[in-house]
C-alpha positions as CSV (number, residue, x, y, z in Angstrom):
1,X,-9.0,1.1,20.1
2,X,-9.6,2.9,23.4
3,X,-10.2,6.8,22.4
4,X,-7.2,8.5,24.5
5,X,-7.3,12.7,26.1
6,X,-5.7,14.9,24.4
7,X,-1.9,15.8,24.8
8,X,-1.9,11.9,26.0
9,X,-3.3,12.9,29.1
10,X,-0.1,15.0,30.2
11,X,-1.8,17.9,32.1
12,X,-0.4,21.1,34.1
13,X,-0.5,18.7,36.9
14,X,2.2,16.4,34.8
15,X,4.1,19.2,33.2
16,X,4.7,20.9,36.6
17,X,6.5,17.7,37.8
18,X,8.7,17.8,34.5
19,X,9.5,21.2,34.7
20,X,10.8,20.8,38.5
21,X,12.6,17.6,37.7
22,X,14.4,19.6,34.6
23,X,15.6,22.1,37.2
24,X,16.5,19.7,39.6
25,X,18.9,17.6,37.4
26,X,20.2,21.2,35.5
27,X,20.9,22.0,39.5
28,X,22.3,18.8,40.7
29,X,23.4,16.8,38.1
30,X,25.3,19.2,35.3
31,X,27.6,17.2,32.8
32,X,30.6,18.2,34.4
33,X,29.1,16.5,38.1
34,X,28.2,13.5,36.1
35,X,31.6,13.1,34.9
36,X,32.9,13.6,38.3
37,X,31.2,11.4,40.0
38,X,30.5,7.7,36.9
39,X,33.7,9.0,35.0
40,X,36.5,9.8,37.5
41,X,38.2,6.9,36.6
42,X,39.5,6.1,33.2
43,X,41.4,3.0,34.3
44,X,39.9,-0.2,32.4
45,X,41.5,-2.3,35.6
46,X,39.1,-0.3,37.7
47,X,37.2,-1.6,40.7
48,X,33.3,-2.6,39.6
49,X,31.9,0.4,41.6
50,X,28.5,1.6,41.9
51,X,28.6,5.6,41.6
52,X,25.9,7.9,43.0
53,X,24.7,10.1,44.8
54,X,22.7,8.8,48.0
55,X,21.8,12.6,48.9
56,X,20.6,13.4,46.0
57,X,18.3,10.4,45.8
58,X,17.0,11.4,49.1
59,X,16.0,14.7,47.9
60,X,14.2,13.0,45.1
61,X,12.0,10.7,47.7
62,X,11.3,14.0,49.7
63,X,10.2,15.4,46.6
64,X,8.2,12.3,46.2
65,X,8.5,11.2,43.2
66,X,9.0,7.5,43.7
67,X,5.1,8.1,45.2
68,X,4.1,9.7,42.4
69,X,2.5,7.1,40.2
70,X,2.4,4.7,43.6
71,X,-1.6,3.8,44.1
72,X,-3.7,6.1,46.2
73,X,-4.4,2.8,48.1
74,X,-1.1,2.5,49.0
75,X,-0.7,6.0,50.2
76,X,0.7,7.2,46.9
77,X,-0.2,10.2,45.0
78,X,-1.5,8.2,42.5
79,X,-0.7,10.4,38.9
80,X,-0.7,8.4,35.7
81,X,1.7,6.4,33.8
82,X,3.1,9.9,31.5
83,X,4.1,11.4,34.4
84,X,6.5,8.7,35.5
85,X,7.3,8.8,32.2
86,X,8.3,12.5,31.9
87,X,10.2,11.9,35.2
88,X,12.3,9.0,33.2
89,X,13.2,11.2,30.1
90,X,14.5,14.0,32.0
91,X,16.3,11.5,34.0
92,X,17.5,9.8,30.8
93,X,18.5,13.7,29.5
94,X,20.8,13.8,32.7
95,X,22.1,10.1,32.1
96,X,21.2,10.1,36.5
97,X,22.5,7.7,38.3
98,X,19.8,6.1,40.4
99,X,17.2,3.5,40.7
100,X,14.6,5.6,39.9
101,X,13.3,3.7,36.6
102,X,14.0,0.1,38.2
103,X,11.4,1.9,40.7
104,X,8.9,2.9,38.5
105,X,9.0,-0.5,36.8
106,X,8.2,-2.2,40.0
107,X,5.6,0.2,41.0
108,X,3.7,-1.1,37.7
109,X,4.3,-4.7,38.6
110,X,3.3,-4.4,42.2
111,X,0.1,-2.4,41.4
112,X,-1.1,-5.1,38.6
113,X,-0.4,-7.6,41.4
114,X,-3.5,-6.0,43.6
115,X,-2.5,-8.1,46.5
116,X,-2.4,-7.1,50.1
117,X,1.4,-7.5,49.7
118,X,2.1,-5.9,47.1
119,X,0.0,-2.8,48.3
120,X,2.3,-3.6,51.4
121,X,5.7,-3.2,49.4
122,X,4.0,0.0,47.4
123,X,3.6,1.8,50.7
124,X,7.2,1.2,51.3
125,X,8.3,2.5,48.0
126,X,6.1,5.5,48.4
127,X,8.0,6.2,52.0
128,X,10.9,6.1,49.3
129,X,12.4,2.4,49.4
130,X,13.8,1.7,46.2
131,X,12.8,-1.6,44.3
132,X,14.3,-3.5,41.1
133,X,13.0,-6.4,39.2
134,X,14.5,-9.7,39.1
135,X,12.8,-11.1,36.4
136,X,15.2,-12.5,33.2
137,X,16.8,-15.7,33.0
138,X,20.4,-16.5,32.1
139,X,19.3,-16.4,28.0
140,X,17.4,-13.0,28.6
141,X,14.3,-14.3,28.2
142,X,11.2,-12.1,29.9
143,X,9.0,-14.8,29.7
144,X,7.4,-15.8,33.0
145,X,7.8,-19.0,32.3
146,X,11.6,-19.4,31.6
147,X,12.7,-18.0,35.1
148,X,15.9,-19.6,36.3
149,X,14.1,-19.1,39.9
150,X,11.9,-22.0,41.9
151,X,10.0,-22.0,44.9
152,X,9.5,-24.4,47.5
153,X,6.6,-25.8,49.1
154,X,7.5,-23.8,52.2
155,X,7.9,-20.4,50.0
156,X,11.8,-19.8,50.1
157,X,13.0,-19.7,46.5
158,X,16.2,-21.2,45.4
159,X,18.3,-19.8,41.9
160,X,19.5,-17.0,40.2
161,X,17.8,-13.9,38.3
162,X,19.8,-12.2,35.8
163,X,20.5,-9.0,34.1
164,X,19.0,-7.3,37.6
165,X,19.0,-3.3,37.0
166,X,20.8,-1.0,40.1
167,X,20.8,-3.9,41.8
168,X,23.1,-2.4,44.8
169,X,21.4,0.7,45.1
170,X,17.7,-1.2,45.8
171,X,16.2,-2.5,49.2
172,X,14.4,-5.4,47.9
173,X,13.6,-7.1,44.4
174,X,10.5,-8.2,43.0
175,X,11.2,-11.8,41.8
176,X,9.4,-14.1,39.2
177,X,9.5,-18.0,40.5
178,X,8.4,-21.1,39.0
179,X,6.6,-23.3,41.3
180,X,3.9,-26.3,40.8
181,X,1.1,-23.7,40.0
182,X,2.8,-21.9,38.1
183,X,5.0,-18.2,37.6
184,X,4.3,-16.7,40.7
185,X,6.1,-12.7,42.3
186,X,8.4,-12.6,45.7
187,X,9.5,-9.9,46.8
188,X,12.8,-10.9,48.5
189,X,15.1,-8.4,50.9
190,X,18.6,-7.0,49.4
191,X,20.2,-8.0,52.5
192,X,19.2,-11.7,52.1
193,X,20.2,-12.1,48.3
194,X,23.5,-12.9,47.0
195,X,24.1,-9.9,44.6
196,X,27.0,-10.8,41.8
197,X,28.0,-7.3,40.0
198,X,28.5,-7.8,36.1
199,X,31.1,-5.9,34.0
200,X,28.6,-3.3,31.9
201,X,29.6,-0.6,30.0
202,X,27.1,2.1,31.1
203,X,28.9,4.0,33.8
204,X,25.7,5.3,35.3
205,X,24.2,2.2,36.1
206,X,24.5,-1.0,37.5
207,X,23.5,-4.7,36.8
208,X,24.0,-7.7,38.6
209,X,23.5,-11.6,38.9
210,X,20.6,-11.9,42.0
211,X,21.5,-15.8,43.7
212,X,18.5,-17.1,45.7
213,X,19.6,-20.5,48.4
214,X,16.3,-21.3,50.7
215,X,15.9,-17.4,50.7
216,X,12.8,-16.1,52.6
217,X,10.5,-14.3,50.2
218,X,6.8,-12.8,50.6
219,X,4.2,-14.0,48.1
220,X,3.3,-11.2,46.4
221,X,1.1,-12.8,43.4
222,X,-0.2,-16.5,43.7
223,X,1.8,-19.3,41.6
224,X,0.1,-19.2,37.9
225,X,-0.8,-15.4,38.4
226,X,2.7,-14.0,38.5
227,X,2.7,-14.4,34.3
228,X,0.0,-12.3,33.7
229,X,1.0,-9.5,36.2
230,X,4.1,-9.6,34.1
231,X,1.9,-9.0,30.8
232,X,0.1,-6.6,32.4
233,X,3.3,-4.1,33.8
234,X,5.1,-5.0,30.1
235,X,3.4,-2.0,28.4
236,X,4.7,0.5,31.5
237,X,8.2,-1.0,31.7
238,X,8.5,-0.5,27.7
239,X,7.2,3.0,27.7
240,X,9.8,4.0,31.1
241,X,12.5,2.7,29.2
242,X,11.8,4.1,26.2
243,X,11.4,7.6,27.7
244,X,14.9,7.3,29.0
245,X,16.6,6.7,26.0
246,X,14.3,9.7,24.9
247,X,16.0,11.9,26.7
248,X,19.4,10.5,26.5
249,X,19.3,11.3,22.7
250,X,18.0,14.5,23.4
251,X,21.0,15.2,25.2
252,X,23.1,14.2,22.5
253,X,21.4,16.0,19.9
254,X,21.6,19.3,21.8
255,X,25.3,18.8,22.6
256,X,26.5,17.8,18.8
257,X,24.7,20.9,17.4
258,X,26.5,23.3,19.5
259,X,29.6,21.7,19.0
260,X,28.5,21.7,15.4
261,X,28.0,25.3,15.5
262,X,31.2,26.3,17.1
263,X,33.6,24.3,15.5
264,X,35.0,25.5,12.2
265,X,36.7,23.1,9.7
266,X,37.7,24.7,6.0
267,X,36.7,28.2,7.9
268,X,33.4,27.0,8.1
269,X,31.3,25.6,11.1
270,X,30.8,21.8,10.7
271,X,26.9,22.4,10.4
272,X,27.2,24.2,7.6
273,X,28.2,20.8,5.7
274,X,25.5,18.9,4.7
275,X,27.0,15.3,5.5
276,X,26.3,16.6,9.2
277,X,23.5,19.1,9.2
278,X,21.2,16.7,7.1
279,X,22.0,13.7,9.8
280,X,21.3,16.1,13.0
281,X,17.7,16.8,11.5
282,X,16.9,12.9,10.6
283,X,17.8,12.4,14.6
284,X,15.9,14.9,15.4
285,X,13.1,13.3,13.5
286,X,13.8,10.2,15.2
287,X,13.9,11.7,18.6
288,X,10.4,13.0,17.8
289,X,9.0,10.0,16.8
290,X,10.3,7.9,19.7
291,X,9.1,10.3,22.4
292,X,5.3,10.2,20.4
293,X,5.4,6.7,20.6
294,X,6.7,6.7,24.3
295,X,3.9,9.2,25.6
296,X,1.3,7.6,23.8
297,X,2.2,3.9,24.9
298,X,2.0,5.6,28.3
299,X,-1.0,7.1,27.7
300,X,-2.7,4.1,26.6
301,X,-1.8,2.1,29.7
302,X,-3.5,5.1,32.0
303,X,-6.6,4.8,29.5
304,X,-6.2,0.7,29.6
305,X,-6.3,0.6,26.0
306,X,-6.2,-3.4,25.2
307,X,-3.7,-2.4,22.4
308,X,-1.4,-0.6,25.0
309,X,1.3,-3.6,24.5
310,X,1.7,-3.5,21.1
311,X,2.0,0.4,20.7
312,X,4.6,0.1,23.5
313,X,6.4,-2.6,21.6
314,X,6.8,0.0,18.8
315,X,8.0,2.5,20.8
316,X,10.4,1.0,22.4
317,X,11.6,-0.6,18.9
318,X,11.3,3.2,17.3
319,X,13.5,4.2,20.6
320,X,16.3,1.6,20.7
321,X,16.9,2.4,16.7
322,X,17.0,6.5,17.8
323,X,18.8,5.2,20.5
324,X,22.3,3.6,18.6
325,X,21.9,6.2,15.8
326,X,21.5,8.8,18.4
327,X,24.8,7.6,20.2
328,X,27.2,6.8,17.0
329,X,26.5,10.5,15.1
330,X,27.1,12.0,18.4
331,X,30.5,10.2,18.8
332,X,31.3,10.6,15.1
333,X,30.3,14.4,14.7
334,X,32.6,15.6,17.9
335,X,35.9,14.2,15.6
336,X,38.5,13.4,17.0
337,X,37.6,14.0,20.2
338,X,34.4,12.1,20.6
339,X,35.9,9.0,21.4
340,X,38.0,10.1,24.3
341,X,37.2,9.4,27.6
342,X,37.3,13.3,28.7
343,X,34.7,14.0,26.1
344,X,31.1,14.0,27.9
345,X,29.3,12.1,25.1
346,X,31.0,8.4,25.7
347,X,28.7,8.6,28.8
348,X,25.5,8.6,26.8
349,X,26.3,7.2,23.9
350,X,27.1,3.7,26.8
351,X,23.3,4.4,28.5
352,X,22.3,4.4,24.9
353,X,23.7,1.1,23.8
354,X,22.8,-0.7,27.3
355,X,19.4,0.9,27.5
356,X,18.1,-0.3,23.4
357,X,19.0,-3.8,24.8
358,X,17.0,-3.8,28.1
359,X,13.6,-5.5,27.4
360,X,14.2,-6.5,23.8
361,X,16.0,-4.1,21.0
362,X,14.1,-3.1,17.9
363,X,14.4,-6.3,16.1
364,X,13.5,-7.9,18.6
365,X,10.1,-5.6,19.4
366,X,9.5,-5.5,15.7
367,X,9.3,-9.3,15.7
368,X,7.0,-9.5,18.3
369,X,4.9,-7.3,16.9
370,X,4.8,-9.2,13.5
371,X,4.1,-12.3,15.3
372,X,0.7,-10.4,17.1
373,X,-0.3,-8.5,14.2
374,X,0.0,-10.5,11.1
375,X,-0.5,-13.7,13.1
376,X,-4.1,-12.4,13.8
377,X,-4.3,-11.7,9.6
378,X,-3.6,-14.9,9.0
């Protein structure tokens, strides 16, 4: 295995960037604004709308963050893997509405692509165009060769990529297509994509059906390169969304043990009870070993560790299990009141449960792991 820095490589450099983007969401996007702006609505008959905030987003490109981990090639500022990863868990604390990790996820596809294109479309992303992946099939499969998407012989691809993250807050989607040669990457305009909003639970996102008819696409990996690519960014998408959810449960922790603190049942405060304090400090536990995991998977791609898959495959298995424990003590320690719609928590506890299904859940990792690891044994 690849000897890794210390700290995984998070340096003042990194931790600068984490502290500003703490401040920015404690600024911007309290609680209370997040409620206003995802939660307004408790009406289940609502209209399929796609809340936030294009100022604030703005502010975050000025910032430049969506150039942070973009190649200096491609006229990014070219920091590692844990400091997009930082960036993600303090947007997972704030539950943020934005593309911001669909971003990130691109910017490690498009920078294993090392194509004149794809350097093309990471230039744009560093002016601060936001990206998404269009990459899953109807079943939810990831692998390259499943895609529900073809190309032509003239390049225009024709189908329909599933399960697309924020897929009406991007300006283009990086799509996986099966042509004669093989899995190869598009990258394929918004505008020109028929965009088919799905019914999710998680208020502070989005996801959609992308349709594809003759589209125009630009080829940003050859046909029977785009599969590896895909292999190659897997290890940065699992760590991103593993930091999120991260942060998500930190939020939830923090919030349950001050309401644990402050609320008194049989005159005492509900953390005095065992059957909740003792609960709190295994999440806590969890929470710990997830964001380990996370940071190290991240820290392994920036080394290029040949191992970095499989340790991102167990953190993003140790973070989707933090992730629905996380979510259902929170709910279940705020009584009566944690199910209601007015109580903050619902809000997480949905990023949670959509977030430990993106990529794979835990059983999922796990058995992907099993399948590498004792397959070799054998």
């Amino acid at each position: 295995m690849t000897t890794q820095p210390d700290n995984f490589g998070f340096g003042e450099d990194e931790a600068m960037l984490r502290d500003s983007a703490r401040k920015f969401f404690t600024d911007n996007m309290s609680a209370d604004q997040l409620h206003r702006l995802v939660a307004h609505d408790f009406n289940p008959e609502r209209e399929n709308a796609c809340a936030w905030d294009q100022d604030l987003w703005q502010q975050l490109v000025e910032l430049g963050w969506t150039a942070a981990c973009v190649p200096e090639r491609a006229g990014g500022v070219g920091m590692p893997l844990v400091a997009a990863v930082a960036l993600a868990e303090e947007a997972g604390r704030a539950a943020f509405p934005s593309p911001l990790l669909s971003t990130f996820m691109a910017t490690a596809v498009l920078s294993a692509c090392e194509t004149a294109a794809a350097d093309k479309a990471l230039e744009a992303i560093a002016g601060g165009q936001a990206l998404s992946l269009a990459i899953t099939n109807k079943a939810g499969s990831l692998e390259a060769a499943d895609t529900d998407v073809t190309v032509a012989a003239d390049g225009s691809l024709s189908g329909t990529a599933y399960y697309v993250q924020d897929a009406r807050k991007v300006g283009a989607f990086v799509v996986s297509a099966r042509g004669e040669g093989g899995v190869g990457l598009y990258l394929v305009d918004a505008a020109a994509a028929t965009i088919v909003p799905d019914n999710i639970i998680d208020l502070t996102r989005d996801q959609a059906s992308i349709k594809l008819d003759n589209t125009t696409a630009i080829e940003l990996a050859a046909p029977g390169i785009g599969d590896g690519v895909l292999v190659a960014a897997l290890p940065s998408i699992l760590a991103l969304i593993s930091a999120d959810m991260v942060g998500a449960g930190e939020w939830l922790l923090q919030t349950t043990t001050e309401y644990a603190k402050t609320r008194v049942q049989f005159d005492r405060p509900l953390g005095f009870f065992q059957a909740v304090k003792h609960p709190l400090v295994n999440l806590m536990i969890e929470i710990d070993d997830a964001k380990s995991l996370a940071y190290d998977a991240a820290c392994a791609v920036d080394v290029g560790d040949p191992e970095a898959l499989n340790v991102a495959r167990m953190a993003k298995s140790r973070a989707s299990d933090m992730a629905v424990y996380s979510g259902s003590r929170a709910v279940q320690f705020h009584g009566g009141i944690g199910f209601t719609w007015e109580c903050y928590v619902h809000m997480f506890f949905k990023r949670q449960m959509h977030s430990q299904t993106l990529f794979g859940d835990g059983a999922y990792q796990r058995a992907k792991l099993a399948d590498e690891l004792i397959g070799k044994v054998a």
